[in-house]
TILORO-825156 format. One line per field, with one value per residue: residue number from 1; x, y, z of N, C-alpha, C in turn; residue in one letter. Coordinates in steps of 0.1 Angstrom, whole numbers. Each point is the difference from the previous one (the first is absolute). Example, Ala and Ser with C-alpha at 12.3 -4.5 7.8 and 13.67 -1.06 7.14 Angstrom:
<nodes>
mifi (1	2)
n.u (132	-4)
n.v (-57	11)
n.w (78	-7)
ca.u (-9	9)
ca.v (12	11)
ca.w (0	0)
c.u (9	-8)
c.v (12	11)
c.w (0	8)
dofi (A	S)
</nodes>
This chain:
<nodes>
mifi (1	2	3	4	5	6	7	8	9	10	11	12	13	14	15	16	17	18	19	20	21	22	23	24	25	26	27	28	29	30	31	32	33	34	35	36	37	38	39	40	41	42	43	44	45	46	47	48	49	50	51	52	53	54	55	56	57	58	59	60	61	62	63	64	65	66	67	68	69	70	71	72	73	74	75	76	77	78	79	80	81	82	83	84	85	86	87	88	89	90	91	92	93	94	95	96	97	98	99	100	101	102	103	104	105	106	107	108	109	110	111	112	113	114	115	116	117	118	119	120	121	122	123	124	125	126	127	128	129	130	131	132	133	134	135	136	137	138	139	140	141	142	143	144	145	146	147	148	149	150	151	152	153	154	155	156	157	158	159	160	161	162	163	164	165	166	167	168	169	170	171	172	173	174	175	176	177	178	179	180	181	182	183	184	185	186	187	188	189	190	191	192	193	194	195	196	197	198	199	200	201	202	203	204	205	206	207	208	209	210	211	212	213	214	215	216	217	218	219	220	221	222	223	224	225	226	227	228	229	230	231	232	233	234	235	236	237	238	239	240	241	242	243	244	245	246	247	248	249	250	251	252	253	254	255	256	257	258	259	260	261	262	263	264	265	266	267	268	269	270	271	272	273	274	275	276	277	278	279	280	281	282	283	284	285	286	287	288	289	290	291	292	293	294	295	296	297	298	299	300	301	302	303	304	305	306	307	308	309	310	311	312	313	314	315	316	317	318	319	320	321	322	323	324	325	326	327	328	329	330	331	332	333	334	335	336	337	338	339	340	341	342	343	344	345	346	347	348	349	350	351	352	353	354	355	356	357	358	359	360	361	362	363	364	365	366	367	368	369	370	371	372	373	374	375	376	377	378	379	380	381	382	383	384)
n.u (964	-14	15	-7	14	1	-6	-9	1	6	17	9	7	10	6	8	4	2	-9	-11	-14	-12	-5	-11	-6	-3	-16	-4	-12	5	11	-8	5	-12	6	8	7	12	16	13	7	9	1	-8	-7	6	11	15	-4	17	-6	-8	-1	-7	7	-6	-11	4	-10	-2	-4	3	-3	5	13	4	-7	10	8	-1	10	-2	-10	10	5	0	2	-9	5	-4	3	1	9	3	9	7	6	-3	15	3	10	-10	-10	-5	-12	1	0	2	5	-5	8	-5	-2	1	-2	1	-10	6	-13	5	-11	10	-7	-7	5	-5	-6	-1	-15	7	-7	-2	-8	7	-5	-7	10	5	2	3	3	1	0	-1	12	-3	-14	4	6	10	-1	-1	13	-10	-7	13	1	-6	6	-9	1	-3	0	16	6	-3	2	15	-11	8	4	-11	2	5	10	17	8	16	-3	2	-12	-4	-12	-6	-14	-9	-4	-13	-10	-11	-8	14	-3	-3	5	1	9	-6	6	-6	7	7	12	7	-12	4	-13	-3	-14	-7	-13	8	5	8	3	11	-2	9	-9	10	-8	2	15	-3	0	1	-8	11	4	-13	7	-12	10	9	9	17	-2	12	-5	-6	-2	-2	14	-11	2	-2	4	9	-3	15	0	11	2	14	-3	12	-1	2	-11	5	11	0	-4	-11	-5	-16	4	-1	-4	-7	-14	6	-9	3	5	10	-10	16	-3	8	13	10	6	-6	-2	10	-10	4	-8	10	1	11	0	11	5	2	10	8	6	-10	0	-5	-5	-2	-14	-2	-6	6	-10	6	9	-10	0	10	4	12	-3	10	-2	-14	8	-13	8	-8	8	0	11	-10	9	-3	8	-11	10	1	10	6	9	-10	-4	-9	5	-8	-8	2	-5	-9	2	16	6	-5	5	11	0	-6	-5	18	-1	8	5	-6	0	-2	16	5	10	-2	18	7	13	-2	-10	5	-16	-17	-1	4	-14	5	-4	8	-10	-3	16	-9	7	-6	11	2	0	9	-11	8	-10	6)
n.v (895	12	2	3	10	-5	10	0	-11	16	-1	0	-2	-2	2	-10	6	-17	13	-4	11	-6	13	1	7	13	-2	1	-1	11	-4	-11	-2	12	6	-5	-10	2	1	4	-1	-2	11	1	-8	9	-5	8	-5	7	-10	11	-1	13	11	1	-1	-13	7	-9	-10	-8	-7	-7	-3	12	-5	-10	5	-11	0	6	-1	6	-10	10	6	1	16	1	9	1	10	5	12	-2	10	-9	-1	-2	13	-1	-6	-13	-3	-9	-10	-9	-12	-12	-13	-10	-9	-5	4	9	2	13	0	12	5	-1	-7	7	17	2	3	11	6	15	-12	-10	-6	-2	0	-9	-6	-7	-15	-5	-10	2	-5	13	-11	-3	-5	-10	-1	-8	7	-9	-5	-9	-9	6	-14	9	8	4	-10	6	-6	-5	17	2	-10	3	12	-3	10	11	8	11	4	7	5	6	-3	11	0	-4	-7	15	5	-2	-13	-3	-12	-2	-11	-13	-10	-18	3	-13	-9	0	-16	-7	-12	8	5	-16	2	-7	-8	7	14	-2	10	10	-4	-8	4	-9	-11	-8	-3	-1	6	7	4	8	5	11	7	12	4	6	13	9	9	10	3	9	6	-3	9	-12	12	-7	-10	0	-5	-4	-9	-9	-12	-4	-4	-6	-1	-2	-2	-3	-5	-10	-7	12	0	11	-1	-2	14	-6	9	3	-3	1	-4	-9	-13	2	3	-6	-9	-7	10	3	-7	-7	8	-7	11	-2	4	-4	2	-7	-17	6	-13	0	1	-10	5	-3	14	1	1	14	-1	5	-11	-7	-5	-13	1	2	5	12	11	0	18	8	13	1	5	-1	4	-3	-10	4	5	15	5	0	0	-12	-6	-5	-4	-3	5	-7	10	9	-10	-6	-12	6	2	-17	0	4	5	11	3	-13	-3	11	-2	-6	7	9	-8	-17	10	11	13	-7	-2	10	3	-6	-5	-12	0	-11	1	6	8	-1	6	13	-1	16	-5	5	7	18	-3	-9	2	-7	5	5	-4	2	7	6	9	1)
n.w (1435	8	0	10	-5	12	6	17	-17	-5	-4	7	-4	13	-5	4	-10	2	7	1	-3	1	-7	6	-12	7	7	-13	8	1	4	-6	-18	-3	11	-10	7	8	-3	6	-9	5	-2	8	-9	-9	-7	-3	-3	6	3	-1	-9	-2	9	8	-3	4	-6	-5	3	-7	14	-9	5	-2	-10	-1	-12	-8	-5	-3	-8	-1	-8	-10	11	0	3	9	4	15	-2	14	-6	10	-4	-11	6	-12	1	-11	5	1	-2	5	-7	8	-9	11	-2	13	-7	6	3	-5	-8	-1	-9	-7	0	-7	-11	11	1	8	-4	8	4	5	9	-11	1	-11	-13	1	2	-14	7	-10	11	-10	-7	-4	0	-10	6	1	12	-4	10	4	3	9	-10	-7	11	6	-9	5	-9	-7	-8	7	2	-12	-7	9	-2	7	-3	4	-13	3	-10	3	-12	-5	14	2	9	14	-5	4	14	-10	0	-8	3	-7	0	6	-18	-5	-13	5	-10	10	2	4	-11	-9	12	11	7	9	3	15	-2	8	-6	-6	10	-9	6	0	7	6	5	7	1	-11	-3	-3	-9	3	2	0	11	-1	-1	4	-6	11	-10	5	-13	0	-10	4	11	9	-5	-8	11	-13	5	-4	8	7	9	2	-14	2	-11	9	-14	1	-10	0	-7	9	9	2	-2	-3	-9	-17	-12	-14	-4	-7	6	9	-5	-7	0	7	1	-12	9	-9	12	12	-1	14	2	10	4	7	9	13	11	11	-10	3	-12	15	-2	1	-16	-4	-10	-10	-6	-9	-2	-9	1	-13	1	9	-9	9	-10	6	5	-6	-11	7	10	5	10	1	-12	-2	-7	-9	-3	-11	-8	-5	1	-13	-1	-6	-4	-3	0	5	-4	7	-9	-10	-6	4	-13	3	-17	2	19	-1	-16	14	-6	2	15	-1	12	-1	5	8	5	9	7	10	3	10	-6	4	1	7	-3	2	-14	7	3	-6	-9	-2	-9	-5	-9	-11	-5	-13	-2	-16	-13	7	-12	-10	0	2)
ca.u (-3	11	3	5	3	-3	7	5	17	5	12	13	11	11	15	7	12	-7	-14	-9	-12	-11	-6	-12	-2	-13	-12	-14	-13	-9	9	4	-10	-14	2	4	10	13	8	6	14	8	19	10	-5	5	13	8	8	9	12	-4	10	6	-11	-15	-9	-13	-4	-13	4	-11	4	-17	1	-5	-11	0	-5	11	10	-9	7	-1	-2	-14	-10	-3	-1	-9	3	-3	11	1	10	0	13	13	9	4	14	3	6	-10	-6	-2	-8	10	-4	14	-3	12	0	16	7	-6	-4	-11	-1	-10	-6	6	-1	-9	2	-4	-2	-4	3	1	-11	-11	-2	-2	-8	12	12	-4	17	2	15	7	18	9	11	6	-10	5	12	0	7	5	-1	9	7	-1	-3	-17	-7	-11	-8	-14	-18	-4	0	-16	-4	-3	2	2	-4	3	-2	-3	15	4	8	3	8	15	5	-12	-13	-8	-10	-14	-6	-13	2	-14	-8	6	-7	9	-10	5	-7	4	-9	-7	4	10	4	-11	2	-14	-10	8	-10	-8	-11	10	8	-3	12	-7	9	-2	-5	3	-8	-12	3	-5	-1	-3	1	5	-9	0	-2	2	10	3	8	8	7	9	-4	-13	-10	-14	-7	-3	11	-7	4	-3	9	-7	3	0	-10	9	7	14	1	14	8	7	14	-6	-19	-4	-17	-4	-2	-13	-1	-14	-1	4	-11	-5	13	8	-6	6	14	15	5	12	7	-11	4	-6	-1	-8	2	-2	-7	1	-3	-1	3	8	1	9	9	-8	2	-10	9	-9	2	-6	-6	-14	-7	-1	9	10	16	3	8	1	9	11	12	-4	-4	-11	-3	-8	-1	-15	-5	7	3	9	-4	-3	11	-1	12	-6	11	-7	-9	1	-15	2	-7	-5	6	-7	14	-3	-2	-12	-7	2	-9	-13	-12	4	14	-10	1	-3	3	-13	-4	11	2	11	0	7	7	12	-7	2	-13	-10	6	-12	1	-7	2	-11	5	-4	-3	7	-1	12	1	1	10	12	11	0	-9	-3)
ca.v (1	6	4	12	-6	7	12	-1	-5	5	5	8	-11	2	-9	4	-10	-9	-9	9	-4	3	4	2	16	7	-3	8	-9	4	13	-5	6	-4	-2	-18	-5	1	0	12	1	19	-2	-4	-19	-6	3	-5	-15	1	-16	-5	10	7	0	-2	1	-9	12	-5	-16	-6	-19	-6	-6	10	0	-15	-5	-5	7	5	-1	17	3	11	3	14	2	18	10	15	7	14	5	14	12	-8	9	-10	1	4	-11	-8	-7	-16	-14	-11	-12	-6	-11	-1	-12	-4	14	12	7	6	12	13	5	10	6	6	6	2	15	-1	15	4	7	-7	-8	-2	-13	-17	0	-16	-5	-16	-3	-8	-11	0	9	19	8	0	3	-8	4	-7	-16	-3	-10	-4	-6	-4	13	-3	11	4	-8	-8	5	4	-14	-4	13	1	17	13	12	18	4	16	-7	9	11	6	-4	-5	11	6	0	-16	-5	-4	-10	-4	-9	-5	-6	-3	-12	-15	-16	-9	-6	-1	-9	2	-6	-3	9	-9	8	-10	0	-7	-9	-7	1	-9	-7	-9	-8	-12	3	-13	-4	-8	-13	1	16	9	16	9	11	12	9	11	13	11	3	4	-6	12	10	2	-6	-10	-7	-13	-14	-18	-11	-10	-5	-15	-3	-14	-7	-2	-14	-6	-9	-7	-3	11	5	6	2	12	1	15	9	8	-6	8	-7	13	11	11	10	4	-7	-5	14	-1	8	4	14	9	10	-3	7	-3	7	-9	9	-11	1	-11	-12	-12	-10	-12	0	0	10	1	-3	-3	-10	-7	-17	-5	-9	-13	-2	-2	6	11	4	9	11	-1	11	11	-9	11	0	7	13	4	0	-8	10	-3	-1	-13	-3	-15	-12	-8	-5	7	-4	-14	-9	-7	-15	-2	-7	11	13	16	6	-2	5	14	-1	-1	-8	-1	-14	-12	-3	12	-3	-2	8	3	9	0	-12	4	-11	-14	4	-17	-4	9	15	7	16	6	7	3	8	10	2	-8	4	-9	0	-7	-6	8	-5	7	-3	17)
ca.w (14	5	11	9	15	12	-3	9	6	-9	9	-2	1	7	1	12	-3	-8	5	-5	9	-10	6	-2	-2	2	1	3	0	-6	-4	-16	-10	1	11	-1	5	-7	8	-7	5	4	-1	14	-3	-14	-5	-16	-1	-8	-4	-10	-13	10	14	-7	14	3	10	-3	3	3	-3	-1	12	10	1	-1	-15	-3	-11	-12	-16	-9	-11	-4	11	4	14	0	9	-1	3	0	10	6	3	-5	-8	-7	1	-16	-2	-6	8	-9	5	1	3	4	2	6	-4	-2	1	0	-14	-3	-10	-4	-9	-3	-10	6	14	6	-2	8	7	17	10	-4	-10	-13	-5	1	-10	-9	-7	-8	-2	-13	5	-11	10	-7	8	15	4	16	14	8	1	14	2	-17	-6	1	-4	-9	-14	0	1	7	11	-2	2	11	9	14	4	-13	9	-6	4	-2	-9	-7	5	2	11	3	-2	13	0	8	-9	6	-10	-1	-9	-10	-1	-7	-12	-3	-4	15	2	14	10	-1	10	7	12	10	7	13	3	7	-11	-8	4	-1	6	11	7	2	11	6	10	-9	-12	-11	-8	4	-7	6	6	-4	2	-6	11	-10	6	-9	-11	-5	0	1	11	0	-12	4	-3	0	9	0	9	6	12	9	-10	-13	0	-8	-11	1	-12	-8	5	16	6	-4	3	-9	12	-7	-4	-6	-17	-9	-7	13	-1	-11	-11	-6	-7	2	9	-10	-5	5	16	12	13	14	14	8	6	9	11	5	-10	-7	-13	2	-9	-20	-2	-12	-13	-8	-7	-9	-2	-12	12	-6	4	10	-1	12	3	11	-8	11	-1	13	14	4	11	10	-2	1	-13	-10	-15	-5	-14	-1	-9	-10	1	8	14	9	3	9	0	15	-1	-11	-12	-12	0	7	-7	-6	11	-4	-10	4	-7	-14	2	-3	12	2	13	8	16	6	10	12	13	7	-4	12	17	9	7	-3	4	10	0	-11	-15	-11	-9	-3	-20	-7	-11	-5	-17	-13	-3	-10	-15	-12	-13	-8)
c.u (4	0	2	5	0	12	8	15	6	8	7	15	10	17	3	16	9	-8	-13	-9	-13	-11	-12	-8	-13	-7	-10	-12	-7	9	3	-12	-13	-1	3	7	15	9	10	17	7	19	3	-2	13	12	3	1	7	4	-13	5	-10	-9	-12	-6	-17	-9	-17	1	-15	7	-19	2	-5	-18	-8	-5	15	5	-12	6	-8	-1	-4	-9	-8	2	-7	-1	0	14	2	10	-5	13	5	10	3	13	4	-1	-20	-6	-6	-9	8	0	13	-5	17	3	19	10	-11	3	-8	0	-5	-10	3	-8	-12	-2	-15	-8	-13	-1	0	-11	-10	-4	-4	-6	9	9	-4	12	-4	14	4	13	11	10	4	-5	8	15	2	11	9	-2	10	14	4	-3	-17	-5	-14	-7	-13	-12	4	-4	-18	-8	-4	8	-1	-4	1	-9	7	15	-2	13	5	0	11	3	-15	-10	-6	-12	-7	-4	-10	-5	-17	-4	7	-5	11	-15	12	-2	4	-12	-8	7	20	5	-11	-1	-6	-8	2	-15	-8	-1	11	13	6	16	0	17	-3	0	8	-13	-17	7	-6	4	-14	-3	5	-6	3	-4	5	4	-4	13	8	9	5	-3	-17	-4	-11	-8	-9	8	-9	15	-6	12	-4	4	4	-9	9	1	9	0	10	3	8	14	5	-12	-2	-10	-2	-4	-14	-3	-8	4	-2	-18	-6	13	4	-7	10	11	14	4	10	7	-12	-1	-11	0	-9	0	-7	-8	2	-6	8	6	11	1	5	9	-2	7	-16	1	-16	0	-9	-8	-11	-3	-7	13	9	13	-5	13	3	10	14	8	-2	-2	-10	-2	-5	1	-16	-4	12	-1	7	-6	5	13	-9	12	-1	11	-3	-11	4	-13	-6	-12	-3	8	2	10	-9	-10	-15	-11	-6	-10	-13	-9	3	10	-10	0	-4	-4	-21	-2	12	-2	12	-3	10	8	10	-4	7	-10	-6	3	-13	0	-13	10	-12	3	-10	-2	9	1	10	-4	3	12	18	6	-7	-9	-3	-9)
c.v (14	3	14	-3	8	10	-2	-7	0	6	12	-1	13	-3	4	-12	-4	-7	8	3	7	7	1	8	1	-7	12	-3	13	14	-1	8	-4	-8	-16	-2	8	-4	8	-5	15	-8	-8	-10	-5	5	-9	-15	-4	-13	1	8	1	1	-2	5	-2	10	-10	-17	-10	-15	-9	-10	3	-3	-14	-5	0	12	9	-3	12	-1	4	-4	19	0	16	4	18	5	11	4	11	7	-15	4	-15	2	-4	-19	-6	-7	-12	-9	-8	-14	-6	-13	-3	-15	-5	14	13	9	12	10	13	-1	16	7	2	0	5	15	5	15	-3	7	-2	-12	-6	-12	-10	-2	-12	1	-14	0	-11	-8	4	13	15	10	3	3	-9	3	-11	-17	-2	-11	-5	-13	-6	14	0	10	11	-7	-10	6	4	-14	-4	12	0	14	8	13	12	-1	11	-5	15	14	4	-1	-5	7	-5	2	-12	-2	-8	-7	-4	-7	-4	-10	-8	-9	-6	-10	-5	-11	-5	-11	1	14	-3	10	-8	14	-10	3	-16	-8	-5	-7	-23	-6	-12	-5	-12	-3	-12	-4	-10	-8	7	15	5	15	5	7	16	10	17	9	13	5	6	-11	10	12	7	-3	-7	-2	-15	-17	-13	-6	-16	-7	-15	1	-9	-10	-9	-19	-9	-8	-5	-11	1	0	12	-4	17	5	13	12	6	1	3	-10	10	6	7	11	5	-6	-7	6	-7	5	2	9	8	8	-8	14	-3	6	-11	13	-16	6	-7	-12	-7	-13	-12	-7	-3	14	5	-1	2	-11	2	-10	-1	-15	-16	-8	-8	9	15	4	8	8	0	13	14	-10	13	-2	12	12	7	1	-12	4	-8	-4	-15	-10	-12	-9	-14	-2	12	-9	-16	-8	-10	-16	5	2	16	13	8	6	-1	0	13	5	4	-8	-3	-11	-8	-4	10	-2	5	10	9	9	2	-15	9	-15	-3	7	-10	-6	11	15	1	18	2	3	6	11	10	3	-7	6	-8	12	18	-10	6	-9	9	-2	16	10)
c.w (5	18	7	12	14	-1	12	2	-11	11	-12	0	0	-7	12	-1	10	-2	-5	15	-6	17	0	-3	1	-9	-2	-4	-16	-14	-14	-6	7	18	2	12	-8	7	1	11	-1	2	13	0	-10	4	-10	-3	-9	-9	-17	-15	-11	16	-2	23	-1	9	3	2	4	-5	1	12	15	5	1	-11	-8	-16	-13	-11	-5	-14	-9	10	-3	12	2	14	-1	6	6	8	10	6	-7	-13	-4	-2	-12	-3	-5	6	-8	10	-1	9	5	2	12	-2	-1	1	-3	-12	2	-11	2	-11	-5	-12	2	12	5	10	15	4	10	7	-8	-7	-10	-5	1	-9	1	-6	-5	3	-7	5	-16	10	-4	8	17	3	10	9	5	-2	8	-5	-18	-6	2	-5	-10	-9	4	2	10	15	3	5	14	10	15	6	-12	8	-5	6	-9	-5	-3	12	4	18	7	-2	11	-8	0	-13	3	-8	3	-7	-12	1	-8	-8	-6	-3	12	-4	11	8	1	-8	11	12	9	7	10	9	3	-12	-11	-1	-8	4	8	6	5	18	11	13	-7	-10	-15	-6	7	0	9	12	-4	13	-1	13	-7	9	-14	-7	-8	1	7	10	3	-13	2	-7	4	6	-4	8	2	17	5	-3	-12	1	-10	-7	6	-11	-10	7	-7	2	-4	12	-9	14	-3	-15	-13	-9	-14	-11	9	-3	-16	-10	-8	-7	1	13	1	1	4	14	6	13	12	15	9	15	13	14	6	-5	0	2	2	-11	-14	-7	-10	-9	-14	-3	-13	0	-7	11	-8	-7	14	2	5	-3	10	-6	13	3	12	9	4	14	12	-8	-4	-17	-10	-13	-10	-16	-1	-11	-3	1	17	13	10	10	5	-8	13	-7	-14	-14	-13	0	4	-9	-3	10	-3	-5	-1	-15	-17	-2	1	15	7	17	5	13	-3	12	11	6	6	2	11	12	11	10	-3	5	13	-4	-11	-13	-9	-11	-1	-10	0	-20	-10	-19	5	-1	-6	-8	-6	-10	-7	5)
dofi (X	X	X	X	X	X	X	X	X	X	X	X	X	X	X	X	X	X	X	X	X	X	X	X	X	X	X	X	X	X	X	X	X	X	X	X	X	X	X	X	X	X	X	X	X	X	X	X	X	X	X	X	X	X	X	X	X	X	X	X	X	X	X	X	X	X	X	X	X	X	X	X	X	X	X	X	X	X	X	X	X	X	X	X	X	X	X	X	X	X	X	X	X	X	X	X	X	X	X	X	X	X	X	X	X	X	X	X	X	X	X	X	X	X	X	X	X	X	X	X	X	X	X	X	X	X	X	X	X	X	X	X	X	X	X	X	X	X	X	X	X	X	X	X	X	X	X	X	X	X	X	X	X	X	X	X	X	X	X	X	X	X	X	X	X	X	X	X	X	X	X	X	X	X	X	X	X	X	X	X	X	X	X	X	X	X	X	X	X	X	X	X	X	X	X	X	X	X	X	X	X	X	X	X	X	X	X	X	X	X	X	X	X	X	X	X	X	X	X	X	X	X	X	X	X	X	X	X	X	X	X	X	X	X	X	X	X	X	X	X	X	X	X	X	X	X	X	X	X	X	X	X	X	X	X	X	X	X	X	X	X	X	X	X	X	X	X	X	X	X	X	X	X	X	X	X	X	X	X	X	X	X	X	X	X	X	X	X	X	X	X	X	X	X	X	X	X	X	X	X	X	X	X	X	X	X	X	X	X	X	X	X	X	X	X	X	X	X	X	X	X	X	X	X	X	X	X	X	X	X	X	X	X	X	X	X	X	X	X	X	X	X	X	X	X	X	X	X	X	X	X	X	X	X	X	X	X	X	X	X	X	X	X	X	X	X	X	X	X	X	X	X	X	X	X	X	X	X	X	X	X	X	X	X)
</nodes>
């Protein structure tokens, strides 16, 4: 599959110890090779980001988040692009490509064993990188956290941001850098990782409706508005309203808040150690003391798990990785294990639905919920 991505929400990343900030870099409709689209950052966007070893300066940034698309898998990915400096002093130092996964902490590599080459005040034929996963090739800068540090092909597997760093100078490099028609050729599959489409026509989410008693399809609608880096981006919306209804057979009660069958989604995919990312999306809402929570459920069965370890009450995003052990989680009904709910199509219990409730309501939530991106996978485990 390949990808191009919007140039318009390509940043610039700041340290500002102990804190960061990502900038937005010039737009140009026509300023690229063969009068293309480009973008161009300049010193007063970047600085050192000392906590990395060695420094390094993210002069270039791109999150697939940013754009409402869930982690890339880079793996022998081609990638192709155009490069150009202007008055850029490199202060004796290199210019690389580089990948970061923020999954349990924060990994990120260089592409060190190909730098990166570029004239000043023009631009040159596309640079073509195969990022291989054999480490010899790379350098890895930084790990937030030693006991979640991740390999190479796992960082590639499930790439969170990447993008054009400066590695090997002697103090900050000045002048601009400019960036056109980056492209990515990847084994991305179509149904995983999952992305929901939340658009009118495709949109297959549903809920359980307390005014009709029955499942239900979602309400949809379409915005434009900022998201992260991107002005008036278009945002599908799916939602319910003052529409929720309390299970009370169950100890807790429940209510689903939203909901997808797994052959309208993952086609059953493992979820085992699987990234979860969501941008909720409230109005008005509550929960009468409910909390949100993900669930599971094989609907022949009967078996409803709930993930416990994030209480998600009213927050805007949700960021988390799906644990298999089972004292992470609640069985609110039924008989059937975690492991094999999980599983989806490779367990003798494989799971049918999942999504969001909202658990020990003390009466029908009110209001709006709902969600923007939903994104579940890849999976973190090690496969070379």
């Amino acid at each position: 599959m390949k990808i191009t991505t919007n140039l318009a929400s390509w940043g610039s990343y700041e340290y500002i110890g102990p804190g960061d900030k990502f900038h937005q870099v010039h737009f140009d409709e026509q300023g690229g090779p063969d009068g293309k689209p480009c973008v161009r950052a300049d010193d007063s966007m970047w600085s050192i980001d000392s906590p990395e070893s060695p420094h390094s300066i993210l002069a270039l940034i791109y999150y697939p988040l940013w754009v409402l698309e869930p982690p890339y898998d880079l793996r022998n990915a081609q990638v192709e692009f155009h490069l150009r400096g202007d008055g850029l002093d490199l202060k004796g130092g290199k210019c690389f490509f580089w990948a970061h996964t923020s999954t349990l902490g924060s990994t990120r590599w260089h592409y060190t064993g190909y730098p990166l080459a570029m004239s000043d005040g023009t631009w040159d034929k596309p640079l073509r990188l195969c990022l291989d996963t054999d480490s010899k090739s790379w350098h890895c800068s930084f790990i937030s956290d030693p006991q979640h540090a991740r390999s190479l092909p796992m960082t590639l597997k499930a790439c969170s941001s990447f993008g054009i760093s400066f590695l090997g100078f002697s103090e900050k490099v000045t002048g601009s850098i400019s960036l056109s028609e980056f492209s990515i050729e990847a084994n991305i599959r179509t149904n995983w990782p999952y992305n929901a489409d939340f658009s009118k026509s495709a949109n297959k989410w549903l809920t359980v409706s307390r005014r009709q008693g029955r499942q239900i399809p979602m309400l949809s609608e379409t915005i434009r508005d900022r998201v992260a880096m991107t002005d008036n981006q278009t945002i599908h919306l799916t939602y319910n309203t003052d529409d929720f209804l309390p299970i009370t057979d169950s100890k807790p009660p429940f209510a689903y808040l939203g909901f997808v069958h797994a052959s309208q989604s993952t086609l059953g995919e493992d979820l085992r150690n699987s990234i979860l990312y969501v941008r909720q999306y409230t109005r008005n809402l509550d929960l009468k003391n409910g909390t949100i929570h993900f669930f599971a459920e094989n609907s022949r069965s009967g078996t409803r798990w709930v993930f416990l370890v994030e209480n998600i009450r009213e927050s805007g995003i949700i960021n988390m990785l799906l644990r298999p052990e089972e004292h992470y989680w609640l069985r609110l009904t039924g008989t059937a294990s975690l492991d094999s709910v999980l599983a989806g199509t490779s367990g003798d219990n494989g799971y049918d639905y999942f999504g969001f409730l909202t658990m020990a309501p003390q009466a029908a939530p009110t209001g709006t919920w709902g969600m923007y991106q939903f994104s579940m996978g890849p999976r973190l485990i090690e496969e070379g």
